[in-house]
N, C-alpha and C positions, 0 to 999 in steps of 0.2 A: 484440482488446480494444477497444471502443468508447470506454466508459466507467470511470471509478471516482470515487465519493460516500463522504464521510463523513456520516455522520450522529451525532448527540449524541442516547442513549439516556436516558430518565427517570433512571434509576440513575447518569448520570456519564460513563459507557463511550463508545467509538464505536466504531457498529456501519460497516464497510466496506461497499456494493454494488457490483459488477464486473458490466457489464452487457457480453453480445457482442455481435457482428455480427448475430449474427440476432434480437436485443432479450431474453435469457435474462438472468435475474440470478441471481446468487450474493452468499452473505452470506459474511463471514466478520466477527470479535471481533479476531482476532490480526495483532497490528500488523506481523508478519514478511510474513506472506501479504499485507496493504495495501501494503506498500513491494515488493513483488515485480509488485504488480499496478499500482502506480504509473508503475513503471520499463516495466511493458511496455505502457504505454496507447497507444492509436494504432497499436501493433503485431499484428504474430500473437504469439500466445504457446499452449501447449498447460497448460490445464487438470486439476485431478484436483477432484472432488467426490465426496458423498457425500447421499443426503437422506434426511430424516428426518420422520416423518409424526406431528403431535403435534396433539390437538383435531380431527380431519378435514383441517387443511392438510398442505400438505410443504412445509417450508422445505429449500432446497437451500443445502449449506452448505461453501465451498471450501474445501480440503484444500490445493492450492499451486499456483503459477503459476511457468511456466518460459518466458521470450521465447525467440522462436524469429527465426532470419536470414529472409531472402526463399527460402531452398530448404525453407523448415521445419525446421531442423534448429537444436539449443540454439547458441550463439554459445559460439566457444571464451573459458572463461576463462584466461585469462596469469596467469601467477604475480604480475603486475604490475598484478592489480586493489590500487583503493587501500584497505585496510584501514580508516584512519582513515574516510573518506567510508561504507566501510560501516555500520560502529556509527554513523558518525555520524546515518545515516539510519532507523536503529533506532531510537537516542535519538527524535530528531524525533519518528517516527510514534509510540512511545510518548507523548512529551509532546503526544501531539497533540490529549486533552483538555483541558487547559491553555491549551494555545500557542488553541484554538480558542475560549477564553473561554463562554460561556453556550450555551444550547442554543439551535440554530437553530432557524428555524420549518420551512425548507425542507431539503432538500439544499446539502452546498455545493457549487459548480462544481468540477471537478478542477482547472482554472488557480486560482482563488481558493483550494484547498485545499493546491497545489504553491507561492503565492506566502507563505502562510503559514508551511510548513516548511520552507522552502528557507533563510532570512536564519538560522533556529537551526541549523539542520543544518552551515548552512557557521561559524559560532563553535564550534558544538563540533568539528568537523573541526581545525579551525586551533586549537582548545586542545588537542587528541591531539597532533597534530604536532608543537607545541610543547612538550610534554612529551618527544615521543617524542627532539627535539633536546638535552637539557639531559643 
């Protein structure tokens, strides 16, 4: 995984690009598959898409992202992944038209899109948890 962009679509939305190694992009809308593609940027990860030809183009459109270790192979998860962090980072990339304010003119950077959901993702972490304590 190279890259991933948000973008702020006319209607509201944002649209995800995941750009690879060899400069292919993929779209996706769903904030599950953004937070998958997130987590493995900079990494290998193995891909599933699907494309769909509408008006003469094809928009190639990602189906889900799986990080992959340095043998290629998915990273085992532990029973001891954190829970809270994960919703918490659903919430995030959900609120991520919100949390991103107005529509960009450009893309945004992946760092400047990670510094942006990071400070909410970690309060609602630490609200779960502290629920989860009471």
């Amino acid at each position: 995984m190279a890259e991933v962009k948000g973008f702020r679509t006319q209607s509201g939305n944002t649209r995800f690009v995941l750009r690879d190694a060899e400069g292919n992009e993929y779209t996706t809308f769903k904030e599950g598959i953004a937070k998958d593609a997130l987590a493995a940027e900079g990494r290998r990860a193995r891909i599933k898409y699907h494309e769909q030809e509408r008006n003469g183009f094809t928009n190639i459109y990602l189906d889900s992202v799986e990080p992959l270790d340095a043998d290629g192979e998915p990273p085992e998860r532990s029973g001891a992944v954190d829970e809270a962090d994960e919703v918490a980072w659903k919430t995030a990339v959900e609120a991520a038209p919100w949390l991103l304010g107005s529509e960009p003119e450009q893309a945004i950077p992946p760092e400047e899109l990670f510094e942006k959901l990071q400070p909410f993702k970690e309060l609602v972490a630490d609200d779960i948890r502290e629920g989860d304590e009471r």
